[in-house]
N, CA, C and O atoms as a Tinker XYZ file with bonds, in Angstrom:
   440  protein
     1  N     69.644000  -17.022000  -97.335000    73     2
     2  CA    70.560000  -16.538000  -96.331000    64     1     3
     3  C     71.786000  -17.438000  -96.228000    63     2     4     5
     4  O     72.832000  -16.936000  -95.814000    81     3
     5  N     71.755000  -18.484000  -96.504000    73     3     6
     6  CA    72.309000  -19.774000  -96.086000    64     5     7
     7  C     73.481000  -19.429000  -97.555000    63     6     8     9
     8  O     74.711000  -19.380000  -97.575000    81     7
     9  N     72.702000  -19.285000  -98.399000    73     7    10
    10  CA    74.172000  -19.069000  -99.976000    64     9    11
    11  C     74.575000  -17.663000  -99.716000    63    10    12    13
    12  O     75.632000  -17.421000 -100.298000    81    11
    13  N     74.155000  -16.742000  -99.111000    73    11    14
    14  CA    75.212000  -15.434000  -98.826000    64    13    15
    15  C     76.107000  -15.736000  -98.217000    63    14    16    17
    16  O     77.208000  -15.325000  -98.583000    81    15
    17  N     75.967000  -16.808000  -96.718000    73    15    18
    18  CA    77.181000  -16.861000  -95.870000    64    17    19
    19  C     78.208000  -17.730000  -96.664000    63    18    20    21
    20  O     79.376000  -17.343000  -96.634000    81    19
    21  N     77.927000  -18.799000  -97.332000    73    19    22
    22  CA    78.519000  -19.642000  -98.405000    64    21    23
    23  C     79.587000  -18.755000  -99.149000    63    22    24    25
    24  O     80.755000  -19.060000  -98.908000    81    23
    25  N     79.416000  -17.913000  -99.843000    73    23    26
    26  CA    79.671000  -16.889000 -100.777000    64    25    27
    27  C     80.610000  -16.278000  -99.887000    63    26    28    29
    28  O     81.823000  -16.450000 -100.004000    81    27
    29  N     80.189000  -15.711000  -99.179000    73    27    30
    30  CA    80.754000  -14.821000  -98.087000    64    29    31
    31  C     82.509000  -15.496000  -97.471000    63    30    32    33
    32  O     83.582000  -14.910000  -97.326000    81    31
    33  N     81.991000  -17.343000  -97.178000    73    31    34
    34  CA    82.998000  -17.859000  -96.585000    64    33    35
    35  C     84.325000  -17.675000  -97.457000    63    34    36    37
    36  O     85.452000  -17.286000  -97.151000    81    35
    37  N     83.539000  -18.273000  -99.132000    73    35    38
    38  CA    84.444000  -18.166000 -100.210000    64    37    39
    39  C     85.031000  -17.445000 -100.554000    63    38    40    41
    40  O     86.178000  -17.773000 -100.861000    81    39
    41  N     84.633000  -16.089000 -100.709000    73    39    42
    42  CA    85.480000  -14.949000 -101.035000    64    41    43
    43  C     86.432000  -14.500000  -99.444000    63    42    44    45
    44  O     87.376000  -13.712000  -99.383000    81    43
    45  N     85.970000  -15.088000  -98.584000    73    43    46
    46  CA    86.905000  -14.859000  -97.310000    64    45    47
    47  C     88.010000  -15.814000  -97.390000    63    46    48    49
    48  O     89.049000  -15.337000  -96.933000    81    47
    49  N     88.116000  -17.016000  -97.827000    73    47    50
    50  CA    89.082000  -17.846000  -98.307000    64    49    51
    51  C     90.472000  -17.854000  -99.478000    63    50    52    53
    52  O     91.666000  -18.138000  -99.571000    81    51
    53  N     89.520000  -17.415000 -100.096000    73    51    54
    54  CA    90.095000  -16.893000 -101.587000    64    53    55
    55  C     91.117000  -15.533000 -101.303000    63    54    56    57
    56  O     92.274000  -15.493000 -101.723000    81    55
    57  N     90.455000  -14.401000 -100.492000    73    55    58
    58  CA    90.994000  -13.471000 -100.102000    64    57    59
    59  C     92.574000  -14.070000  -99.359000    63    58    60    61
    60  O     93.730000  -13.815000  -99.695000    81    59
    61  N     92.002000  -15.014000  -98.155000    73    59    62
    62  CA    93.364000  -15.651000  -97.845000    64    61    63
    63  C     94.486000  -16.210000  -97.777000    63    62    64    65
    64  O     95.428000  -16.197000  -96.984000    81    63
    65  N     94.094000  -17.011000  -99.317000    73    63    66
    66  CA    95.044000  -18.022000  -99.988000    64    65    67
    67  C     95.720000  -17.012000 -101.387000    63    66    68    69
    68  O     96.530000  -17.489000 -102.180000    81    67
    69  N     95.260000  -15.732000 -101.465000    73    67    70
    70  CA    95.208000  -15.248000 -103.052000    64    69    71
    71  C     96.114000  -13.698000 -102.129000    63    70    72    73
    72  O     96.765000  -12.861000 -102.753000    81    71
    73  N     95.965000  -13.679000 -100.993000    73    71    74
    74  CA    96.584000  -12.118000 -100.793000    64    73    75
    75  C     97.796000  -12.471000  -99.355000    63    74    76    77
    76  O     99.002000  -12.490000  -99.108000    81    75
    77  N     96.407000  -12.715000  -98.696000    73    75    78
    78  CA    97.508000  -12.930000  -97.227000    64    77    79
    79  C     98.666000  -13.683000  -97.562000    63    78    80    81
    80  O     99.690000  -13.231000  -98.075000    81    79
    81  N     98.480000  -14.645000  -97.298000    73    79    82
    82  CA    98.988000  -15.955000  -97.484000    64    81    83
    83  C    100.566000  -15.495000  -98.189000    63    82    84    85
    84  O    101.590000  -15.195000  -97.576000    81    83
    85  N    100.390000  -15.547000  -99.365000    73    83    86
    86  CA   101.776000  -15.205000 -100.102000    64    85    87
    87  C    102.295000  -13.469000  -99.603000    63    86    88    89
    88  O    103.444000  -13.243000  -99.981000    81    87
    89  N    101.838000  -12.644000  -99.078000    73    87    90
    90  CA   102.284000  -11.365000  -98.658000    64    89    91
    91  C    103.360000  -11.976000  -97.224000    63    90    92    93
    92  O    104.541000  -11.697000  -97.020000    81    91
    93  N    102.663000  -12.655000  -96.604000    73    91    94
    94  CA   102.994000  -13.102000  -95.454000    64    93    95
    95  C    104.566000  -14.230000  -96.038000    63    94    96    97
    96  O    105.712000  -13.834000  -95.824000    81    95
    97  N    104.354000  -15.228000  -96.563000    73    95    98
    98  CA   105.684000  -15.530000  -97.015000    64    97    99
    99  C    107.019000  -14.530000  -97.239000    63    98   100   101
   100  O    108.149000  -14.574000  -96.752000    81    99
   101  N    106.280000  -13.458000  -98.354000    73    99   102
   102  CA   107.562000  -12.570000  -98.307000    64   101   103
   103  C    107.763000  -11.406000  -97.290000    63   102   104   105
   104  O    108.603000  -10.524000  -97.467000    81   103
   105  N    107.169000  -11.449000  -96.520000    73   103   106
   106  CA   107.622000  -10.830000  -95.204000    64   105   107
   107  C    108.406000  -11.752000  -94.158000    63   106   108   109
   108  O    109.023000  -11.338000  -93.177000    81   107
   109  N    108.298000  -12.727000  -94.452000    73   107   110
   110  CA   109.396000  -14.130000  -93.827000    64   109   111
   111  C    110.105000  -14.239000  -94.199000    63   110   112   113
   112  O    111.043000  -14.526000  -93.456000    81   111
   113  N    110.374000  -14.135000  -95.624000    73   111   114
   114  CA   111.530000  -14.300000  -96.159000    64   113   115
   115  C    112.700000  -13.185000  -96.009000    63   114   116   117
   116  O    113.874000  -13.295000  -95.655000    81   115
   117  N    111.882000  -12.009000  -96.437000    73   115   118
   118  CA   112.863000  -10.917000  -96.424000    64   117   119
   119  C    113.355000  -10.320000  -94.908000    63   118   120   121
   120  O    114.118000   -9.375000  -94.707000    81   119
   121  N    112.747000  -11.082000  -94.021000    73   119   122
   122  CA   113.225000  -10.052000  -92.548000    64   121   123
   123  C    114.005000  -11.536000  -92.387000    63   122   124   125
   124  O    114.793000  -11.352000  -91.459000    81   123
   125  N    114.193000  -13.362000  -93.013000    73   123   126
   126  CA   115.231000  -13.734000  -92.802000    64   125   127
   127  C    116.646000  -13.497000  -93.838000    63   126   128   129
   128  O    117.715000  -14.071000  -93.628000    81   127
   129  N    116.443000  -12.687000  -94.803000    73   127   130
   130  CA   117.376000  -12.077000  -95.810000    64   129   131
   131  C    118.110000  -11.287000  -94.682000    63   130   132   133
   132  O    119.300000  -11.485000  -94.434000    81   131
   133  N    117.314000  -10.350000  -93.988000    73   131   134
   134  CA   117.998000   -9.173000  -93.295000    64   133   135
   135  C    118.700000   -9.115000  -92.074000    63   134   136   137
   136  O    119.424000   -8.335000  -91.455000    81   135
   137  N    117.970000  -10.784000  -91.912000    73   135   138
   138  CA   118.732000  -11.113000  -90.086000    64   137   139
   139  C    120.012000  -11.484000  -90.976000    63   138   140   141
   140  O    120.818000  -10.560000  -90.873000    81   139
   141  N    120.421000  -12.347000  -91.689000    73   139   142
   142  CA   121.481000  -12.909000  -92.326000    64   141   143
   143  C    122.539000  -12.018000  -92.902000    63   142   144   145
   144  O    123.717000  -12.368000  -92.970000    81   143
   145  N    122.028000  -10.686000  -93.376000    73   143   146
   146  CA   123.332000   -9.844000  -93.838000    64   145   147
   147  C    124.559000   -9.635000  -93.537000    63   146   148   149
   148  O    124.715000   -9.106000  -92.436000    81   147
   149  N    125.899000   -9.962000  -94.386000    73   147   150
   150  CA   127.106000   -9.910000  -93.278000    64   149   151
   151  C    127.975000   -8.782000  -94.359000    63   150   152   153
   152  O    127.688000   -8.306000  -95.458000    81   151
   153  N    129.000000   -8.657000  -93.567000    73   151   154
   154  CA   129.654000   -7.715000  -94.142000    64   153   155
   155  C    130.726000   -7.847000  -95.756000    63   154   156   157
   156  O    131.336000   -8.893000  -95.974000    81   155
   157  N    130.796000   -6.790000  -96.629000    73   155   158
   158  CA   130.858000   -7.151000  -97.583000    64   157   159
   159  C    129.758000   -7.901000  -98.882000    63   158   160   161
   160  O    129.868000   -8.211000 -100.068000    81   159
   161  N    129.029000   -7.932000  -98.151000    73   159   162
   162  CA   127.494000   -8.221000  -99.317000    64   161   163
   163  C    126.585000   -7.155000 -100.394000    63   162   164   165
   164  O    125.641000   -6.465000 -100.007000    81   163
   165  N    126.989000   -7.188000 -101.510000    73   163   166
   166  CA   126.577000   -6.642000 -102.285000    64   165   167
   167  C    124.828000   -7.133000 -102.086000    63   166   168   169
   168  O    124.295000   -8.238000 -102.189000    81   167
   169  N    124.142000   -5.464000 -101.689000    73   167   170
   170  CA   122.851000   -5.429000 -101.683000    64   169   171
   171  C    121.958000   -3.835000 -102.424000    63   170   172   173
   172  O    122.292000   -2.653000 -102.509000    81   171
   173  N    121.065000   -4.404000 -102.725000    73   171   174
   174  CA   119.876000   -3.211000 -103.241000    64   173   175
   175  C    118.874000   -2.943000 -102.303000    63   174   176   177
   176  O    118.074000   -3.719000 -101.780000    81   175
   177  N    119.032000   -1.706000 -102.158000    73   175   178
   178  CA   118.102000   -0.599000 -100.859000    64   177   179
   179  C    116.509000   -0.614000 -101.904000    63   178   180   181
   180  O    116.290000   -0.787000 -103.103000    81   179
   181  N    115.920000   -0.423000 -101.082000    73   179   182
   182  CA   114.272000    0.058000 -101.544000    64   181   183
   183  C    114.024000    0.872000 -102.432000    63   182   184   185
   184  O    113.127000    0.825000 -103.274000    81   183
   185  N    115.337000    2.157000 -102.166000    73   183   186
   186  CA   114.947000    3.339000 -102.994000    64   185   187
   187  C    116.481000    2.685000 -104.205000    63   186   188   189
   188  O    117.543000    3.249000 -103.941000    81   187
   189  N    116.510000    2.288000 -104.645000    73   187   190
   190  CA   117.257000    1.695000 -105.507000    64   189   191
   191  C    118.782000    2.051000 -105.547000    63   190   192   193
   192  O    119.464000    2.250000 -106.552000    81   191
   193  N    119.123000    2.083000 -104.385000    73   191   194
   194  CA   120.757000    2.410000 -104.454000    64   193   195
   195  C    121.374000    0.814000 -104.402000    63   194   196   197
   196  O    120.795000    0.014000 -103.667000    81   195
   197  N    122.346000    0.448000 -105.053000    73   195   198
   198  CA   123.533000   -0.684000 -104.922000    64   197   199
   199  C    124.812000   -0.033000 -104.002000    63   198   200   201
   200  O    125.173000    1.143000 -104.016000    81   199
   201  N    125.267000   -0.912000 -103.367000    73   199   202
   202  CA   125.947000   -0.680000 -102.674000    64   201   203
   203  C    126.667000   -1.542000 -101.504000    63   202   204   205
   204  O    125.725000   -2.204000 -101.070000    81   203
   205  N    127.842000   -1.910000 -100.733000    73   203   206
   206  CA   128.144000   -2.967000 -100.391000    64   205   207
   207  C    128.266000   -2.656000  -98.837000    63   206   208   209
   208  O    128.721000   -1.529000  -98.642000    81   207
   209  N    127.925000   -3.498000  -97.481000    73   207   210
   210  CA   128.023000   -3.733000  -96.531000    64   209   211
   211  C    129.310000   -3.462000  -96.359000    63   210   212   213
   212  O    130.281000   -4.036000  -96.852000    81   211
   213  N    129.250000   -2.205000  -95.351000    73   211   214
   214  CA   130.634000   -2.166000  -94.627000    64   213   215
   215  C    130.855000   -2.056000  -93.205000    63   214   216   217
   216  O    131.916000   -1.879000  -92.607000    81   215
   217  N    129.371000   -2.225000  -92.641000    73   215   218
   218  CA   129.311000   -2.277000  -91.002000    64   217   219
   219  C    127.988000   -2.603000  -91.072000    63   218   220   221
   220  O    127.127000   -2.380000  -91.923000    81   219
   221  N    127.978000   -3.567000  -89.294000    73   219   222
   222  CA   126.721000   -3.364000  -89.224000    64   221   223
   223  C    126.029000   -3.336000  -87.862000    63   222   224   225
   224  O    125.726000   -4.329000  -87.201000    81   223
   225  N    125.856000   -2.262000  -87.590000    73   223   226
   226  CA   125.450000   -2.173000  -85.890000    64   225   227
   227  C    123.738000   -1.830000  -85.328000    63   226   228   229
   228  O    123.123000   -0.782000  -85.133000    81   227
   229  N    123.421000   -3.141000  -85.213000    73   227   230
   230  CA   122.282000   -3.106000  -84.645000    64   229   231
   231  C    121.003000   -2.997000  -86.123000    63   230   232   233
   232  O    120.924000   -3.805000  -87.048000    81   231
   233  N    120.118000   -1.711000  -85.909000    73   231   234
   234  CA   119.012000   -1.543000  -87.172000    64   233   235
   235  C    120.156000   -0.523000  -88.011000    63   234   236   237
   236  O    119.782000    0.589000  -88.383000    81   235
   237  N    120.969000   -0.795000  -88.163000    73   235   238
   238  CA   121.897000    0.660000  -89.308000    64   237   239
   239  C    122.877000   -0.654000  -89.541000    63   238   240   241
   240  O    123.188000   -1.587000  -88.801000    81   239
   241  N    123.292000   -0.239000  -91.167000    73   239   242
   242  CA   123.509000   -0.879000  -91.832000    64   241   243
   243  C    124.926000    0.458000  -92.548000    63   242   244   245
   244  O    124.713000    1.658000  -92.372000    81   243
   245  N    125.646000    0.200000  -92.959000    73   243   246
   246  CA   126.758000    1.213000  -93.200000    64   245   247
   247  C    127.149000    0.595000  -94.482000    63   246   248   249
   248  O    127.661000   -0.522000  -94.398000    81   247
   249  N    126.986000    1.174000  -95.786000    73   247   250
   250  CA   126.290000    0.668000  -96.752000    64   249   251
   251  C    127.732000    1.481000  -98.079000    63   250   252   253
   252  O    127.569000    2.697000  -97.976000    81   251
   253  N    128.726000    1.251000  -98.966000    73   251   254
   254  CA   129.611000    2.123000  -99.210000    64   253   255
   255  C    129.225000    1.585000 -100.877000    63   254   256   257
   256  O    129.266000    0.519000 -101.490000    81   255
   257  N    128.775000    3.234000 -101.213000    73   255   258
   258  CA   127.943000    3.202000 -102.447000    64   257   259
   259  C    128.721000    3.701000 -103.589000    63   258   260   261
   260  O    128.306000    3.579000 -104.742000    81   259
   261  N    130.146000    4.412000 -103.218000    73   259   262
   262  CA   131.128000    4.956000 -104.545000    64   261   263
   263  C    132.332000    4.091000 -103.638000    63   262   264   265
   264  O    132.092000    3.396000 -102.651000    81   263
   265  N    133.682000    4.332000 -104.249000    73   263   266
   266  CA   134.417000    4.436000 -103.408000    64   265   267
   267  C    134.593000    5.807000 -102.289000    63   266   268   269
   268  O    134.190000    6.961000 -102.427000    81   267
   269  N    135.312000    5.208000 -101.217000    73   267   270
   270  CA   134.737000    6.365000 -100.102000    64   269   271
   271  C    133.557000    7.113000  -99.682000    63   270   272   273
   272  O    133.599000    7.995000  -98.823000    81   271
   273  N    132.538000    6.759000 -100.282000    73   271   274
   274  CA   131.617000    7.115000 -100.141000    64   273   275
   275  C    130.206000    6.099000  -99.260000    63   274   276   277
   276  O    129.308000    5.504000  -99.856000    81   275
   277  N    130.399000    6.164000  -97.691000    73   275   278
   278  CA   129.506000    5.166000  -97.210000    64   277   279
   279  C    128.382000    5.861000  -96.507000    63   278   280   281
   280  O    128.416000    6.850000  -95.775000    81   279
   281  N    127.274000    5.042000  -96.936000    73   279   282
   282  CA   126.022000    5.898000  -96.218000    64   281   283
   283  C    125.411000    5.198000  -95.217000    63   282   284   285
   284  O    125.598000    3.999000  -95.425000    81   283
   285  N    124.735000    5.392000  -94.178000    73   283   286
   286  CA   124.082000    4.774000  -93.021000    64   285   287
   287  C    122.629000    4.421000  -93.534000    63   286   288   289
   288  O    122.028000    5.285000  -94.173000    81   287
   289  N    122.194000    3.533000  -93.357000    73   287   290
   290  CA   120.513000    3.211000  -93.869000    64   289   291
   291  C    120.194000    2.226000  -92.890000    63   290   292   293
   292  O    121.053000    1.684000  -92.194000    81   291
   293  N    118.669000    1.923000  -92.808000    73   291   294
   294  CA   118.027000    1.578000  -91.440000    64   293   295
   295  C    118.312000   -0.304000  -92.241000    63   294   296   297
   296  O    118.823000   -0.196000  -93.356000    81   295
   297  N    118.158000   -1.219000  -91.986000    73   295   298
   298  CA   118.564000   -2.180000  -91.835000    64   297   299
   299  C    117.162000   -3.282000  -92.692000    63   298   300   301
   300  O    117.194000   -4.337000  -93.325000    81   299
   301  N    116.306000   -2.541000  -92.364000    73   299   302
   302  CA   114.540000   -2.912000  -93.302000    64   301   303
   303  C    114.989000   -2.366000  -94.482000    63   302   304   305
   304  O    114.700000   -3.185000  -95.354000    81   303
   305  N    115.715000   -1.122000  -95.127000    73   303   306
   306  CA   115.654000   -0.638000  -96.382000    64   305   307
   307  C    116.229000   -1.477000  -97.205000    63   306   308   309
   308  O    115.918000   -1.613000  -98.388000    81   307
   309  N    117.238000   -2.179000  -96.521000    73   307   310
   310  CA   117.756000   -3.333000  -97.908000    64   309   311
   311  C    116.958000   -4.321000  -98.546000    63   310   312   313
   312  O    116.434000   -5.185000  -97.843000    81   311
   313  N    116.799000   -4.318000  -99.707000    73   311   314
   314  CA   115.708000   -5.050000 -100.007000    64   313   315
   315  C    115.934000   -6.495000 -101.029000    63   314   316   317
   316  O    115.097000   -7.351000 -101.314000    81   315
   317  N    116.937000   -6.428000 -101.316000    73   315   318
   318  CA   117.414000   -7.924000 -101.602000    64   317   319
   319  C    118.968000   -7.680000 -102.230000    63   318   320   321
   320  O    119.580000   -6.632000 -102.442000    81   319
   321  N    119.430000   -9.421000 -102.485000    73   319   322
   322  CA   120.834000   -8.923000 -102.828000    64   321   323
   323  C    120.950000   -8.698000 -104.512000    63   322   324   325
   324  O    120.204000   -9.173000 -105.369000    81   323
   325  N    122.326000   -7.672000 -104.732000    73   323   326
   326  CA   122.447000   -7.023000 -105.686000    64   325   327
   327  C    122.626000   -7.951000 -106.828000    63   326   328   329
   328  O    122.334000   -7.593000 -107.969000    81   327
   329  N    122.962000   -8.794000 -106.639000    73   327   330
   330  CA   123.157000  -10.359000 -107.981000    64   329   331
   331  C    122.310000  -11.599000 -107.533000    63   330   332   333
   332  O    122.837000  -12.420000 -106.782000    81   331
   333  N    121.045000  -11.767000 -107.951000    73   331   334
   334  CA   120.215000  -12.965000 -107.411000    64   333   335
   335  C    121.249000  -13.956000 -107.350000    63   334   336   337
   336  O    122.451000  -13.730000 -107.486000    81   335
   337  N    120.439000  -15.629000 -107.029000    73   335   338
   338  CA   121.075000  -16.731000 -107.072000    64   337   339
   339  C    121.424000  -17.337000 -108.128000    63   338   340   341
   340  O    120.545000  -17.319000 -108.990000    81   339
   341  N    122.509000  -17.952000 -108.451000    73   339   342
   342  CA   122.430000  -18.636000 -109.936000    64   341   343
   343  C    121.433000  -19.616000 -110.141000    63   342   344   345
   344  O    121.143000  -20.647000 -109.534000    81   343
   345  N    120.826000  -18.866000 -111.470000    73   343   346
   346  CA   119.881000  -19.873000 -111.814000    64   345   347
   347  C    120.124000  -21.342000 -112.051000    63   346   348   349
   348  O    121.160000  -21.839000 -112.493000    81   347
   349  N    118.962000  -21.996000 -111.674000    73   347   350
   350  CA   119.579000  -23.621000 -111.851000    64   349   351
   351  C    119.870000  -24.278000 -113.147000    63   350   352   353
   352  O    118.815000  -24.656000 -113.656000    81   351
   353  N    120.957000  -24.567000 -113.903000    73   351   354
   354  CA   121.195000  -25.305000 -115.042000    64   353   355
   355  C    120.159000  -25.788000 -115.720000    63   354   356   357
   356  O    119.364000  -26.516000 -115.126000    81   355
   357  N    119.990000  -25.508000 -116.953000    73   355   358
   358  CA   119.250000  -25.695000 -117.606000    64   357   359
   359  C    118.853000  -27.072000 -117.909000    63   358   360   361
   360  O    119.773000  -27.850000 -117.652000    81   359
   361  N    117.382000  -27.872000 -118.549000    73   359   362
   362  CA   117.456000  -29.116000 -118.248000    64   361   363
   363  C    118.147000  -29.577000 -119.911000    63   362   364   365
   364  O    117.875000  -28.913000 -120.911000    81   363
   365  N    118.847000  -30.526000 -119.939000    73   363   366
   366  CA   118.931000  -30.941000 -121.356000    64   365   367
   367  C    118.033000  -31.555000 -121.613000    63   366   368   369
   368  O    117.275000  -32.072000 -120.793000    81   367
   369  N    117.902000  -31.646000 -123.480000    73   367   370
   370  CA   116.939000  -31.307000 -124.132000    64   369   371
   371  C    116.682000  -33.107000 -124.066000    63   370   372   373
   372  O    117.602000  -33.923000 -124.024000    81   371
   373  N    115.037000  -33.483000 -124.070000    73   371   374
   374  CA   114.918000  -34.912000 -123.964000    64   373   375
   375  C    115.683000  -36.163000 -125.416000    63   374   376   377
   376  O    116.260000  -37.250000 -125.424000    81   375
   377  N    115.237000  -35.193000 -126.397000    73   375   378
   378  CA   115.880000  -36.006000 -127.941000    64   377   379
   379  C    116.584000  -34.726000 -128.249000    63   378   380   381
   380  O    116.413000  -33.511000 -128.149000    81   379
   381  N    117.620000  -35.756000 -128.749000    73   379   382
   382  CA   118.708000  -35.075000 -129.588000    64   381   383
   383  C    118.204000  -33.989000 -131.157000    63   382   384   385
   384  O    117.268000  -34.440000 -131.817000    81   383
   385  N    118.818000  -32.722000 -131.609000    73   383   386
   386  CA   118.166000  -32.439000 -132.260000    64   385   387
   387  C    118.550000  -33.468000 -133.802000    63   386   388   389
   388  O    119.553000  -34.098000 -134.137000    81   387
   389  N    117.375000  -33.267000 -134.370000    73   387   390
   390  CA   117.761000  -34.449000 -135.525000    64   389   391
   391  C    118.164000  -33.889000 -136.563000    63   390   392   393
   392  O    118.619000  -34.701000 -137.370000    81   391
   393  N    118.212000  -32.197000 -137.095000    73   391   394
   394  CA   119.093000  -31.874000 -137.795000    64   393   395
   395  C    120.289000  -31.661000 -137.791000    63   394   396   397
   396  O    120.822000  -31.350000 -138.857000    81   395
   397  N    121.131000  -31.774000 -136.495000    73   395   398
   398  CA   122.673000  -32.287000 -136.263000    64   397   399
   399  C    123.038000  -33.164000 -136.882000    63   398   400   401
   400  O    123.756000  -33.186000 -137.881000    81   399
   401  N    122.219000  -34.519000 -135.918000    73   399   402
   402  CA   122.605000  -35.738000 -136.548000    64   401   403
   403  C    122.383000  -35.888000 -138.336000    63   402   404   405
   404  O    123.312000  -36.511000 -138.852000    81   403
   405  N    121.589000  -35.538000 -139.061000    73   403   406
   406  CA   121.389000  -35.377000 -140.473000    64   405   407
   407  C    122.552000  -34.326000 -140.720000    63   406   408   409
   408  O    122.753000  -34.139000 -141.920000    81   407
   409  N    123.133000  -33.804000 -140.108000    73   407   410
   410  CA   124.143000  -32.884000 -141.088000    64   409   411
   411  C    125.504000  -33.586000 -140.726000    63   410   412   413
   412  O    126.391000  -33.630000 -141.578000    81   411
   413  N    125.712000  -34.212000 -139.301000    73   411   414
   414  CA   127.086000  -35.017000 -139.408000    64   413   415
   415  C    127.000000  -36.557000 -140.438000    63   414   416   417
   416  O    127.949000  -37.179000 -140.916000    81   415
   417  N    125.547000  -36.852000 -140.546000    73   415   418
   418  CA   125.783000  -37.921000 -141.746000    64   417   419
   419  C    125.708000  -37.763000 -142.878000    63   418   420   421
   420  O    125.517000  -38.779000 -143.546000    81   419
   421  N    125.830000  -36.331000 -143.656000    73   419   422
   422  CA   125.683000  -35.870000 -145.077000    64   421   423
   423  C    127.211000  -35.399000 -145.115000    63   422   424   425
   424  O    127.987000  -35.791000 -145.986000    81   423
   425  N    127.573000  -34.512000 -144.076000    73   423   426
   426  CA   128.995000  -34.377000 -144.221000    64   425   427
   427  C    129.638000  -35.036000 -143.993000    63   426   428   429
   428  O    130.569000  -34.299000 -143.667000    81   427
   429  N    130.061000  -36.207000 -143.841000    73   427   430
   430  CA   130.946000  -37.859000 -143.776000    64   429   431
   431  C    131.720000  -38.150000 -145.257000    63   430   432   433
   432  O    132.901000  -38.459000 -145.410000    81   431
   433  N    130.734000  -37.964000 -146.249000    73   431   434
   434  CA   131.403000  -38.072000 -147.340000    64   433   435
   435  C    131.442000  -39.540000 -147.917000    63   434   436   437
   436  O    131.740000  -39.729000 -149.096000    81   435
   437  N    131.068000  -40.802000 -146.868000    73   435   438
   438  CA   131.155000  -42.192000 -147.306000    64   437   439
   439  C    129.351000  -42.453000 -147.893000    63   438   440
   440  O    129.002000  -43.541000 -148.352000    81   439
């Protein structure tokens, strides 16, 4: 009885750290994405429209998807922005590559 509840605790843990847990992050994150929206922000709706902030009053979001063309959407549908963040610079490489250096000392000519 004693290794069922064991078992039991574990897969209740696992469940927490493996589902909740990270679901719950991106529900933090994205409702502080949505408090932050300002006008002029290129963003992507749920149902996959692009389109740029052109008002924003209250849960409606006034959203202008051609030119002249602006649509009203509830303020939850935006679902992130339309150009992520720039990725961070790449790391340089630890050693130099050594067939460079072998080809600037063959082509020298001395």
């Amino acid at each position: 009885m004693e290794v069922a509840l064991l078992y039991f605790v574990i897969l209740a843990l696992a469940f927490f750290f493996l589902i909740v847990r990270p679901q719950r992050r991106r529900v933090t994150t994205h409702r502080a994405f949505v408090s932050a929206l300002e006008l002029g922000d290129e963003v992507v709706t749920t149902g996959g429209i692009f389109g740029v902030i052109r008002a924003l009053d209250g849960d409606r979001v006034s959203l202008e998807i051609a030119p002249a063309t602006v649509v009203t959407v509830a303020r939850a549908a935006i679902a992130q922005p339309a150009y992520p963040a720039e990725p961070a610079e790449p790391a340089e490489p630890a050693e130099p590559d050594a067939e460079a250096e072998r080809g600037d000392d063959e082509g020298s000519g001395d």
